[in-house]
C-alpha positions in Angstrom: 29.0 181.6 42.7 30.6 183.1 39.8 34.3 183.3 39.1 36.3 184.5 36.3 39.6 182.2 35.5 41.8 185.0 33.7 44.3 183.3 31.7 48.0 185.2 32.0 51.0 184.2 29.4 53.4 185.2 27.7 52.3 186.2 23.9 53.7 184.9 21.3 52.9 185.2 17.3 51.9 182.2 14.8 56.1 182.3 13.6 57.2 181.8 17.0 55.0 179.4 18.4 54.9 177.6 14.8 51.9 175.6 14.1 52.6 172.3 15.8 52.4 174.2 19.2 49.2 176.5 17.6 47.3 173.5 16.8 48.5 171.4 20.5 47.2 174.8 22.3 43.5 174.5 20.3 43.0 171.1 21.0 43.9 171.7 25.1 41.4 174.4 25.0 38.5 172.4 23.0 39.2 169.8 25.5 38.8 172.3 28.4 35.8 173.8 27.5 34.3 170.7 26.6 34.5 169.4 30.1 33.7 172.8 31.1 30.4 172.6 29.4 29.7 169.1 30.0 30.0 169.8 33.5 27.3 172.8 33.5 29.9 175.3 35.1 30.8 177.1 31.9 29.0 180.6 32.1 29.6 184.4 30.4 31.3 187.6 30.7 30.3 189.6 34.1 31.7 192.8 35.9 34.9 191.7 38.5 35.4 192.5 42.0 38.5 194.4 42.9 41.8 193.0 42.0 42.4 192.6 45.9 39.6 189.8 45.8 42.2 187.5 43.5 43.6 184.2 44.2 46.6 183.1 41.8 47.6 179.7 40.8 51.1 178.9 39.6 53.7 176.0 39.1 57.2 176.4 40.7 59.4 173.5 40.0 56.4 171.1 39.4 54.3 172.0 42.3 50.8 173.9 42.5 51.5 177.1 45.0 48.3 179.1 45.4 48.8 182.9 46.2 46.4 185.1 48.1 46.0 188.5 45.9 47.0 189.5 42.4 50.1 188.8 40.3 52.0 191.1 37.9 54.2 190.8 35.5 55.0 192.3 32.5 56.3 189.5 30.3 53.0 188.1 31.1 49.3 189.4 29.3 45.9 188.6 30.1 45.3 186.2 27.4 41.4 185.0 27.8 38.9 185.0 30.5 36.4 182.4 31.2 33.7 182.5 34.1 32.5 179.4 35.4 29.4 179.2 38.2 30.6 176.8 40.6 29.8 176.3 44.7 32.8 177.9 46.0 36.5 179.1 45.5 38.0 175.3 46.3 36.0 174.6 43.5 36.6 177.2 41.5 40.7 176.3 42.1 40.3 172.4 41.1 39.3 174.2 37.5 41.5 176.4 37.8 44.2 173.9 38.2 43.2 172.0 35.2 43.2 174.9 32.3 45.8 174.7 29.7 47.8 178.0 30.4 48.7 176.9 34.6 51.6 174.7 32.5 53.3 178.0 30.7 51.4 181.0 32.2 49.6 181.4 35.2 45.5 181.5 36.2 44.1 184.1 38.4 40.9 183.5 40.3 38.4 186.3 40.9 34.8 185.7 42.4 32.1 188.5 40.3 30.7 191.1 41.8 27.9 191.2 39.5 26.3 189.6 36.8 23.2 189.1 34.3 20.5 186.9 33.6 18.1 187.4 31.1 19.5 191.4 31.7 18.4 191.7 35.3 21.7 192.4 36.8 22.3 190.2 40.0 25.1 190.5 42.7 27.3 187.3 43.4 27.6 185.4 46.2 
């Protein structure tokens, strides 16, 4: 099944992140999708279910809390998206839990509705 990890945070430019914390942030991601690839999850972009359909991953005070539904908040963006094919949502949460932003942001979880292969479009799940 396909789900989209959208990546929420808040945004910051080059001067205020500087470039220690630029380069730290690259080298998280690299690593991600590097095990993301090696473990043959990492897929495309693809049309989203309704928001209503999300499951949200944050840390408060050092423990993983895992919300049913979407989460606003408007000192936080949408930052990046990346859609993994894995066997279900647990699945989908243990990455989840692992990509760089759940330590300063937070990761929603939301299963596809549809998607493409070779451009036949297919529905998920």
């Amino acid at each position: 099944m396909h789900y989209s990890l959208l990546l929420h945070y808040t945004e910051q430019d080059a001067t205020t992140l500087g470039e220690e914390a630029i380069q730290a942030g690259q080298a998280a991601f690299s690593a991600y999708t590097r095990a993301l690839q090696d473990a043959g999850v990492l897929v495309s972009a693809e049309v989203l279910q309704h928001s209503t359909a999300t499951t949200t991953l944050r840390k408060v005070d050092g423990e993983l809390v895992i919300q049913d539904g979407p989460f606003a908040d408007t000192k936080e963006q949408l930052g990046g998206a990346i859609v993994i094919d894995v066997a279900d949502l647990d699945a989908a949460v243990d990455w989840a839990r692992q990509a760089p932003p759940i330590d300063w942001g937070v990761v929603e979880i939301r299963p596809g509705a549809t998607y493409t292969v070779d451009g036949a479009w297919t529905s998920n799940g």
